[in-house]
N, C-alpha and C positions, 0 to 999 in steps of 0.2 A: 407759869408751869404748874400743873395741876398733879399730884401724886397719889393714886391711887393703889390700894394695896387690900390684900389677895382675903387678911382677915385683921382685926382689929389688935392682934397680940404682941404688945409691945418689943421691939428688937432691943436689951440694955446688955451693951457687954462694957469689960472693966479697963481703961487706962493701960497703953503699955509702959513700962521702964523704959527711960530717957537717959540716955548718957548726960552729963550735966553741960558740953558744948550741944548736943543735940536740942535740948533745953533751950536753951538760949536763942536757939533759932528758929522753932517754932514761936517762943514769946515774941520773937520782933516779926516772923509770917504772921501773927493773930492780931499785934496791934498797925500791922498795914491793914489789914484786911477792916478792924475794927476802923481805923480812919475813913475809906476810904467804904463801908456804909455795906460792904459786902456780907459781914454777919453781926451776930450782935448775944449778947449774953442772953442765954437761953438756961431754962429747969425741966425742961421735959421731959415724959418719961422714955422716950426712946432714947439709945447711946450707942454708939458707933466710936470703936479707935483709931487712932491717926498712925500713920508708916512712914519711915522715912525713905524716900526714894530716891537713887543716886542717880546725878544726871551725866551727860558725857563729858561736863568739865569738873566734876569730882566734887561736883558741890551736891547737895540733898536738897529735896522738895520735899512740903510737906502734903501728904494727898489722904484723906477721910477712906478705912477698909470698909464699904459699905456693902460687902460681898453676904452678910448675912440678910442685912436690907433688902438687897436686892434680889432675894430670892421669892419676897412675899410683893414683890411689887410687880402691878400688870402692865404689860408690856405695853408701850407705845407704838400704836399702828404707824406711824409715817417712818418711811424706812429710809435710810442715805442712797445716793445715786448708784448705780454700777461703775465702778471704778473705770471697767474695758468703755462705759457708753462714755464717760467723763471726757477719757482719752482719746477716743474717736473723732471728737468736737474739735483737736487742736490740728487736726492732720491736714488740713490746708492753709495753714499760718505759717510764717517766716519769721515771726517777730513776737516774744513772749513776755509779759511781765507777771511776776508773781506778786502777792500781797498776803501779809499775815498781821489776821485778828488779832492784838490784845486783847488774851484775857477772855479769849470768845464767851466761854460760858456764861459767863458774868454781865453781861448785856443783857441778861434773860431774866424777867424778876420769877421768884419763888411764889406762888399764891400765899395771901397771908395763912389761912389755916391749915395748907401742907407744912409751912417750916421747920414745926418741931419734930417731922421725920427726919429730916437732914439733920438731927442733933449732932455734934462731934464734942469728946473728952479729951481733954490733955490733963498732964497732972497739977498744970494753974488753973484749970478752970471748965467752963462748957458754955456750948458756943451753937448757936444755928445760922443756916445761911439764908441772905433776903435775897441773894441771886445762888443763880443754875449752879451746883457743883458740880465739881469731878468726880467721876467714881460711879454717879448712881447710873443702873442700866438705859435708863431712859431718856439720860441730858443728852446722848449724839444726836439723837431722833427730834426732840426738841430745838436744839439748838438750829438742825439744820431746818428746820420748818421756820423757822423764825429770821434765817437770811435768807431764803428762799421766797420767802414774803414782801422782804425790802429789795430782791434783786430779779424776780420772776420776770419783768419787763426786757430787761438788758440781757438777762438769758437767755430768750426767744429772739432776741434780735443779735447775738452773738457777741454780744459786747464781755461779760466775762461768764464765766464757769465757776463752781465755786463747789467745794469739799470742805464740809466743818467750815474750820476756820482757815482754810486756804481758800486763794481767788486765782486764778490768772485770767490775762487778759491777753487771748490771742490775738494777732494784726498781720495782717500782709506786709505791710513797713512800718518804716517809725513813726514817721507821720500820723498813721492812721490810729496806731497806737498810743503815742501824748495824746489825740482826740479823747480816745474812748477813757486811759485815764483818766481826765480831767473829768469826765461825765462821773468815773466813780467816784473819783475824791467828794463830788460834790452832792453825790447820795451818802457817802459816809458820814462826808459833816454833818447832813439833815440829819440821819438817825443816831449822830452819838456812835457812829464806829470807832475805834478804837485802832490804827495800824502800826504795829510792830514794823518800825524803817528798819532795823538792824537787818529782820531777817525779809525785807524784801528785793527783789530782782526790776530792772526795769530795761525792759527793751533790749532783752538777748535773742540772740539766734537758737543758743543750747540752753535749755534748763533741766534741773530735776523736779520733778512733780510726782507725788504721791508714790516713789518709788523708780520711778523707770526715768529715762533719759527721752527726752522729747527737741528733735532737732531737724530743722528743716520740714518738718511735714510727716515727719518719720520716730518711729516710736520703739526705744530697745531698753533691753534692760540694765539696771541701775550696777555699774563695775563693783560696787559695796557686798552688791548682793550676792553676783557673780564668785567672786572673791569667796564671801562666807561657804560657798558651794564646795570653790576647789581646798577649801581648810578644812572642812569638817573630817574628822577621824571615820575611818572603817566602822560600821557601826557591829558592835559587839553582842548586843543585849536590842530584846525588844523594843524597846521605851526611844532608843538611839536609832530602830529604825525609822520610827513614830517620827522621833524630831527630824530625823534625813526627812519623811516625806513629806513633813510639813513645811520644812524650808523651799523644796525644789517644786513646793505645788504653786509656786510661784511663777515660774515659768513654765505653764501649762500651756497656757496662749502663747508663747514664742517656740513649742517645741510638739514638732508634729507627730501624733499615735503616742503624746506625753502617758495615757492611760496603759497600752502596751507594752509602753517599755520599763514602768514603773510597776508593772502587775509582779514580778517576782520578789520583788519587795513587799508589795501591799500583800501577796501570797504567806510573809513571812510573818505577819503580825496576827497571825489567826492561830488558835489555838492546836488545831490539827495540823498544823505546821512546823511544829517546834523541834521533833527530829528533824524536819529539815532544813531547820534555822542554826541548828549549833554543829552540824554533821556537811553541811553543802550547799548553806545560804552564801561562804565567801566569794566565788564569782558569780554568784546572780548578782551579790551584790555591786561589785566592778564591773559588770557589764551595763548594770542598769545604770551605774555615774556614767 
């Protein structure tokens, strides 16, 4: 991975405060990673800090803020797939298996004389990475050019699909399906894939993928999603409609003249509209849910 940036002026910012359990877990995240060849004690003069981020079983990860970073870095041309073309792919299968990357980025080396942009600080130390991190705006678009590269064949022949670090592998039956598995397992081994069994699926009828519910040939949206839809509170204040319309622009593809029925809303987020957002936005708003 090659990192190229916008001008030569170093990005250094300072260490955040660590609670002293937070502590503790970033030092055992840094000496996995240090084992296992992913970064390595770095002096560079760029620095980036670390955030702690909670995951759904209440535990934290730790992930590089490289939001300043990535502001001077030029964007990578190769873009990820259309998520609607991804989907479209699965709509004559009966039989789905998913697979998940270990660690996907991490598969990707760093070029040696990019590394010491990816610098990161904690308060034991600093650190650069020899593989892809997380965080910088450009690891999706690499990464996904880099399995796209080991799986381009079997793509064109329908054998799997793949986003990031997701795979499935569509099949008319099962049969057809342990086939085409056994083809991947045995491009993964070749190139050192890495698959997460915990979070894989193997020869379902229903799965989730990338959001939506894919079952029988048929493609609807994710009950999670749904759900968050019919919870979210009346929106009160701009900002609350902003986030109503960012949730339900989700289901734009399952919801016909989605742009029409959703315009007295988008109406309400414009400045010339504000008398009629605190004065007679409440049933545009109810109408448009």
């Amino acid at each position: 991975m090659r990192i190229i940036l916008k001008d030569e002026e170093p990005v250094c910012l300072h260490p955040r405060r660590l609670a002293f359990t937070k502590r503790q877990e970033v030092n055992k995240q840094i000496e996995e990673w240090l084992n296992e060849g992913i970064i390595r004690p770095s002096s560079s003069e760029y620095a980036s800090p670390i955030v702690m981020v909670k995951k759904k079983d209440g535990s934290s990860r730790m992930c590089i803020d490289y939001r300043k970073l990535n502001q001077k870095l030029v964007k990578d041309k190769f873009s990820l797939p259309l998520i609607e073309d991804v989907l479209d792919t699965l709509q004559e299968a009966k039989v789905y298996s998913t697979l998940d990357l270990r660690n996907g980025f991490f598969h990707v080396d760093v070029d040696e004389d990019c590394r010491k942009y990816t610098f990161f600080i904690v308060p034991d130390g600093q650190f650069e990475f020899n593989k892809v991190p997380f965080g910088l705006s450009t690891s999706p678009g690499v990464f996904q050019r880099y399995v796209s590269s080991i799986i381009r064949d079997l793509t064109r022949k329908g054998i799997v699909i793949s986003y990031l670090d997701d795979l499935v592998i569509p099949a008319k039956n099962e049969q057809e399906g342990l086939e085409k598995l056994k083809i991947i397992f045995e491009v993964a081994k070749k190139y050192g894939l890495e698959i997460k069994f915990k979070k894989c699926q193997f020869l379902k009828k229903k799965i989730e993928f990338l959001g939506d519910i894919v079952e029988s040939g048929t493609i609807k949206p994710s009950p999670t999603k749904t759900l968050a839809v019919r919870k979210f509170p009346e929106p009160t204040t701009i900002k609350q409609v902003q986030s109503f319309l960012g949730l339900t622009g989700y289901f734009r593809k399952y919801i016909k003249d989605y742009s029409k029925i959703a315009k007295p809303l988008s109406d309400l987020t414009r400045k010339e509209n504000l008398f009629v957002f605190f004065f007679g936005g409440g049933d545009s708003t109810k109408k448009s849910i």
